[in-house]
C-alpha positions as CSV (number, residue, x, y, z in Angstrom):
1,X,9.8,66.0,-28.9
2,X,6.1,66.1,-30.1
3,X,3.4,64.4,-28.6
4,X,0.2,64.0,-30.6
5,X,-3.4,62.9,-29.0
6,X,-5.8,61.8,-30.9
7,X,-9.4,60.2,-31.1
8,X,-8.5,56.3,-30.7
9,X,-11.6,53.8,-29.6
10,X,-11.0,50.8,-27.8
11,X,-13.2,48.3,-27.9
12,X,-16.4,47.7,-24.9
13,X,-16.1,51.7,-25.0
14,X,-19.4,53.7,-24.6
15,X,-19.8,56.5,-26.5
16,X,-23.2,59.2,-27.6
17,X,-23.8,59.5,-31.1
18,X,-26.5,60.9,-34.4
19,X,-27.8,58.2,-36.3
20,X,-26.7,59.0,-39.6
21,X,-28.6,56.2,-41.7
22,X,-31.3,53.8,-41.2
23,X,-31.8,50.8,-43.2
24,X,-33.4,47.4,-43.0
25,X,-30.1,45.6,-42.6
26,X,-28.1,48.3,-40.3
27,X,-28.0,51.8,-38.8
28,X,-25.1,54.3,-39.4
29,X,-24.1,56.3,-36.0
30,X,-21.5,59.5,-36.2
31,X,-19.5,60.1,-33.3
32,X,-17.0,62.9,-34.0
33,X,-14.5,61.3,-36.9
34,X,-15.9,57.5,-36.7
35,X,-19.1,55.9,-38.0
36,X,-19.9,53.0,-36.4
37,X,-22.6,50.5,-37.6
38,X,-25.1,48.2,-35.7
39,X,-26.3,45.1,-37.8
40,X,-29.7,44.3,-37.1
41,X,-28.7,40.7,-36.5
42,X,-27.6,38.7,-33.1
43,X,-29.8,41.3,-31.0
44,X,-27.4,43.6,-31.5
45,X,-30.3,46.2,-31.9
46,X,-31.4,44.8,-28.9
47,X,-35.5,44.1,-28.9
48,X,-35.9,46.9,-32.0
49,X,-37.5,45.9,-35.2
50,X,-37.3,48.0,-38.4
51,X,-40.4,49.4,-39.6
52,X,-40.5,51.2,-42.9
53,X,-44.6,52.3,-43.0
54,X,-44.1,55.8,-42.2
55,X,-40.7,56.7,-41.9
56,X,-37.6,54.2,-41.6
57,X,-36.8,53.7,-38.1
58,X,-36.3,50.7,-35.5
59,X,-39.6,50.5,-33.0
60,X,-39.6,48.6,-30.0
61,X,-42.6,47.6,-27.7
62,X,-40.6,47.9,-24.7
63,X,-39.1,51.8,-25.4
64,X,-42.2,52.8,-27.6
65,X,-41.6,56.7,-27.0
66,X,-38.1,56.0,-28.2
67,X,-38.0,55.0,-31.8
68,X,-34.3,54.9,-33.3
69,X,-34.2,57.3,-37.0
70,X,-32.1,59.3,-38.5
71,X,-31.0,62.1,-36.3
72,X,-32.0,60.0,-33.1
73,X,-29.3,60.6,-30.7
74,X,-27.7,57.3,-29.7
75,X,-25.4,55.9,-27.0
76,X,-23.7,52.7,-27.8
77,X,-21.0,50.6,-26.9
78,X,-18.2,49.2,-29.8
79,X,-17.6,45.7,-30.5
80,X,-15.0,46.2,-32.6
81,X,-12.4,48.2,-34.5
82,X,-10.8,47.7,-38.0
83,X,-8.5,49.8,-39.6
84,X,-7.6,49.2,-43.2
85,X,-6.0,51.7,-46.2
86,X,-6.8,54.4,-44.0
87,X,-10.3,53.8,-42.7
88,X,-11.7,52.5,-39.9
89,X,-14.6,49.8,-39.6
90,X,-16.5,49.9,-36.4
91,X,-19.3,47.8,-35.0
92,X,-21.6,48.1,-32.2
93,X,-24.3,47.4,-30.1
94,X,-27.3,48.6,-28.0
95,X,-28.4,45.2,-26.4
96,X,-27.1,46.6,-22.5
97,X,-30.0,48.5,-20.5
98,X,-27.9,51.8,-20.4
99,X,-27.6,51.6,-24.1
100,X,-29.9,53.2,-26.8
101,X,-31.8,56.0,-27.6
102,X,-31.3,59.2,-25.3
């Protein structure tokens, strides 16, 4: 008998991440095997905006010394899973106060 264990999300989980990709619509966060994205729509990038003048990032006047770009380390928490033709879809968020950059 063989017992396997292996990286499964569930949804509401938290987990740390490296934003991967930063673009007007979304941001891209790598967690191990899984990249998870966070629409910039609903406040799901809680009170961020996206600014492209100098660099693409997310800026927010409430967490100014914490601008979200690529590399940023990130926690967030999933909203929800897909898997389809051997790929998952993830979505998240960062509207909670715990959640964001580190």
């Amino acid at each position: 008998l063989h017992r396997h264990h292996c990286f499964q999300n569930i949804k509401d989980e938290i987990l740390d991440g490296v934003v991967q990709n930063v673009g007007k619509d979304a941001i891209t966060v790598n967690s191990g095997p899984i990249n998870c994205i966070i629409q910039n729509k609903g406040n799901r990038l809680d009170d961020y905006i996206y600014d492209s003048t100098l660099d693409e990032q997310y800026v927010s006047k409430r967490h100014v010394d914490k601008p979200i770009r690529r590399d940023s380390a990130l926690r967030y928490k999933i909203l929800g899973i897909n898997f389809e033709q051997n790929n998952f879809d993830v979505t998240g968020t960062i509207e909670d106060e715990y959640l964001g950059p580190k």
